[in-house]
N, C-alpha and C positions, 0 to 999 in steps of 0.2 A: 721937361716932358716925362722923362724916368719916375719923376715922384707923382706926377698925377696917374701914370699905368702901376706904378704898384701901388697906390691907393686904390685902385680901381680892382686890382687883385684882390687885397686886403677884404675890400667890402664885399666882393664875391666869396672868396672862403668863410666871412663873417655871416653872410646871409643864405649861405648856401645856392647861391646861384647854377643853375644850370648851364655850362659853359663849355666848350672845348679845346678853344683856343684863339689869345689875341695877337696881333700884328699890328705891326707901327713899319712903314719903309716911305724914303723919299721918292724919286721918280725914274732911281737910278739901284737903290740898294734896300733891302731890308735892313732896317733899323732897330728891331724889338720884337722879341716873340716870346711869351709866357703860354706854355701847355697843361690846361687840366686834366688834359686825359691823354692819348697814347695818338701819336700824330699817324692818320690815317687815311685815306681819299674817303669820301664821304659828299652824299647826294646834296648839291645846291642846290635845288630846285629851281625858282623863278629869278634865280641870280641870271640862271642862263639868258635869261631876255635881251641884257645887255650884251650876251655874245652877237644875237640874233640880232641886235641894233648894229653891231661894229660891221657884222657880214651886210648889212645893208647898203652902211654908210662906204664901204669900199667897192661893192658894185656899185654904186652910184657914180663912185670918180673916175673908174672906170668907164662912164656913160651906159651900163647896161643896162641900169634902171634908174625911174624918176620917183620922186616922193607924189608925183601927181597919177601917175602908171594903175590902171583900176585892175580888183581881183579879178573881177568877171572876164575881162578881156585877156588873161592870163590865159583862162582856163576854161574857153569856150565851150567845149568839148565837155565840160562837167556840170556846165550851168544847165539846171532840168525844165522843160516848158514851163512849170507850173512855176518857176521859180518868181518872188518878190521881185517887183521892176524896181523896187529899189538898190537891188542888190548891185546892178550895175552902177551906182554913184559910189560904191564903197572904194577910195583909193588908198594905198600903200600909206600915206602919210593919216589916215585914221586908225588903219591898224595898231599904227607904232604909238597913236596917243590912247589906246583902248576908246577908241571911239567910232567904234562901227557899226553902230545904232542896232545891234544886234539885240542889244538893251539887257545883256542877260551873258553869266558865265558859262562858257561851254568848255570843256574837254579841258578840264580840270584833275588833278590827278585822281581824285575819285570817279570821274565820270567817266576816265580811259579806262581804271580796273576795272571799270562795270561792262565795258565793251561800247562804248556809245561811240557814234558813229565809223562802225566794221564796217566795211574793211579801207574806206574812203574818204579821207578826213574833208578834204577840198569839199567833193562832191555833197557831203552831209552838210557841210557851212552856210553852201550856196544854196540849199535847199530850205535852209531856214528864212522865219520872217524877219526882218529888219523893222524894229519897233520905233527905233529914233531918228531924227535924221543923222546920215553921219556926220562925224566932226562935232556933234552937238554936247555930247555927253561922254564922262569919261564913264564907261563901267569896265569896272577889271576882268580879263578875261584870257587864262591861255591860250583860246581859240584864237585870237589875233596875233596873237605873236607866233604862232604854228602859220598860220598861214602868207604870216609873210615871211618867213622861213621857205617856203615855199615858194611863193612867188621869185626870190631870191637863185631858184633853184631852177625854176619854170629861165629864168629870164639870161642866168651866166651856161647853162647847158652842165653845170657841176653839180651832185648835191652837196650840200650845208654844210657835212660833215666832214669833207671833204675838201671842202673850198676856203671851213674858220681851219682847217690844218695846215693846207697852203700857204695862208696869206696869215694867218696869226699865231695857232698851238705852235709850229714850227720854228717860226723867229722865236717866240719867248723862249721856246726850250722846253716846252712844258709836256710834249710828248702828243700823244692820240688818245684824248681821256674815253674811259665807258660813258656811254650816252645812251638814253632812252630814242630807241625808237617807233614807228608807229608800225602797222600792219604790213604795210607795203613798204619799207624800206627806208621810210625818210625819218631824220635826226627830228625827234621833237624839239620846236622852235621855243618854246614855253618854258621847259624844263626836265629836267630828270641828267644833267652831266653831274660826273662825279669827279672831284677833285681836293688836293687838301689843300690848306690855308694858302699857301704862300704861293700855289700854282692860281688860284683863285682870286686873289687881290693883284696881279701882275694888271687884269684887264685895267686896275684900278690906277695902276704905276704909267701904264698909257697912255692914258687918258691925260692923266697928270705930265705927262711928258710933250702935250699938244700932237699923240702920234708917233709920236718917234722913239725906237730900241736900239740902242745899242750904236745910233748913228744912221738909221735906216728909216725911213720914214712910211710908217704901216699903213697911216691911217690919216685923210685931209684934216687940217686941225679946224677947218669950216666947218665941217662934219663935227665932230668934236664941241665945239661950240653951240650947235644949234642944237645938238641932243641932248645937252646938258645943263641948257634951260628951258625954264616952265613954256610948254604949249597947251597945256590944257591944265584947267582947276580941277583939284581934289575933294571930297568929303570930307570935312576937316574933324575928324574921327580922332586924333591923338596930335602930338608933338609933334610927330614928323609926316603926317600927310596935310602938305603943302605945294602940291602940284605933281606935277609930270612932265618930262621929256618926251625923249625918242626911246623909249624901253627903258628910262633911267627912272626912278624918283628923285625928287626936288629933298633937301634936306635943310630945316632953321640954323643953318651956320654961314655967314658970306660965301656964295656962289658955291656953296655942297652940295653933291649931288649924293646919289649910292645905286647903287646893283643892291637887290634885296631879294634875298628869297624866302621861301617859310623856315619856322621855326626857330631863325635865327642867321643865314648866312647870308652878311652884309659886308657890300666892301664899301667904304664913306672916301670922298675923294675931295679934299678940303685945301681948296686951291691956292688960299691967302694965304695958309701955314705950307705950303709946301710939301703934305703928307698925306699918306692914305693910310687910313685903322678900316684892320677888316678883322672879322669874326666869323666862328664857326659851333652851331650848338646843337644841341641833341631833339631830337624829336619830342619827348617829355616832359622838356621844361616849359618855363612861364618866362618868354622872351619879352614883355614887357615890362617884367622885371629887369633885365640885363638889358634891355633900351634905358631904362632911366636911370641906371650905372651909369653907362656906357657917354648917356647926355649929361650928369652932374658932374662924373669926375674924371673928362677926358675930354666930349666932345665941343663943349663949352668955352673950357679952356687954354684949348691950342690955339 
């Protein structure tokens, strides 16, 4: 394993890769960590979806909520007259697959610094039209995963950010990260935690552990299981879009999955080998470059 991560280094210093740092750990320890640059917490953006998956998947065993549980009935109170009748089919388990026939990205990191739907993120969701049916189509969209972050929150009486500290930041150890959040208070579900490498592949170590830290079991390994295979087809756009979970992407390795977010910050959770390689990279670079490293001379291989 050592000779394919530092050939993998090799070929980044060789190409100039834009990189910040890799990690290699079993489902117990950190095994490997090479730093380009100065180890720092730093924005994952849509890695976080997978947080907002795990807080799902543990109100669920809890019995607080179902994968069947609709937005609209969350949030009666915010649904507007003129609201799409469709909008009432959209349940919890389309959100999670980007398939809420919303047919379109919303509340996207651009479109929240531009102010789009102040002050009310719910209330602005449910006021839009629903173009697809849901369940139909996957289109990618933070708005779905904001709002079942939400619904998450509608449903345990805790908000989000408060309930992944409870029930996960706190067992791993990892502390109370900064988090984006919205107008009115609530942790966006989509993205904006910050966190550095090895606080950030832990979700990865979990996962990989079917749930269980340290002897404590966080998380149903059912749950586990069912998010971290394909429920819905992807646009086959590159190497690695090859479906979708429950907030997870599908990855071309036996039963790999990853958390991914822009620019670069991926944890891969590669269940045959035993390990999870997670990365962390810069806003500037050309991360399809350092995906095709990262699949020649590492991901392949293990």
């Amino acid at each position: 394993m050592e000779q394919y991560l530092e050939q993998f280094v090799r070929r980044a210093e060789l190409d100039n890769l834009k990189i910040e740092g890799i990690a290699v750990a079993d489902e117990k320890k950190l095994l490997w960590e090479h730093r380009f640059t100065a180890d720092i917490p730093r924005n994952i953006y849509s890695h976080t979806k997978s947080y907002t998956a795990t807080a799902v998947g543990i109100a669920i065993s809890e019995g607080k909520l179902s994968l069947d549980d609709k937005l609209a009935d969350c949030f009666p109170d915010k649904v507007p007259e003129e609201a799409d009748p469709a909008v009432g089919e959209i349940k919890l388990r389309h959100l999670l697959t980007m398939s809420s026939g919303f047919g379109k990205a919303y509340l996207m990191n651009e479109n929240r610094r531009a102010g789009d739907g102040m002050p009310d993120y719910v209330r602005y969701m449910l006021s839009q039209k629903v173009l697809d049916q849901p369940g139909s189509k996957f289109v990618y969209s933070s708005a779905d995963s904001i709002l079942a972050g939400r619904m998450v929150e509608q449903k345990t009486g805790v908000r989000l950010a408060q309930y992944l500290y409870e029930k996960i930041f706190s067992p791993l150890g990892q502390g109370f990260p900064m988090w984006e959040h919205d107008p009115q208070g609530h942790a966006i579900g989509g993205g904006g935690m910050v966190m550095r490498l090895t606080e950030m592949m832990k979700l990865g170590q979990l996962w990989l552990a079917d749930g269980k830290w340290q002897g404590r079991q966080l998380l149903d390994p059912a749950w586990i299981r069912e998010s971290s295979r394909k429920q819905i087809d992807t646009p086959a756009d590159s190497i690695w879009s090859v479906g979708y979970g429950y907030q997870f992407w599908m990855s071309p390795y036996p039963d790999a999955y990853r958390a991914d977010g822009a620019y670069g910050q991926i944890t891969t959770v590669l269940p045959k080998s035993g390990l999870v390689v997670a990365v962390q990279c810069p806003e500037d670079g050309d991360f399809g470059k350092v995906r095709d490293a990262l699949h020649e001379e590492i991901l392949l291989k293990l």
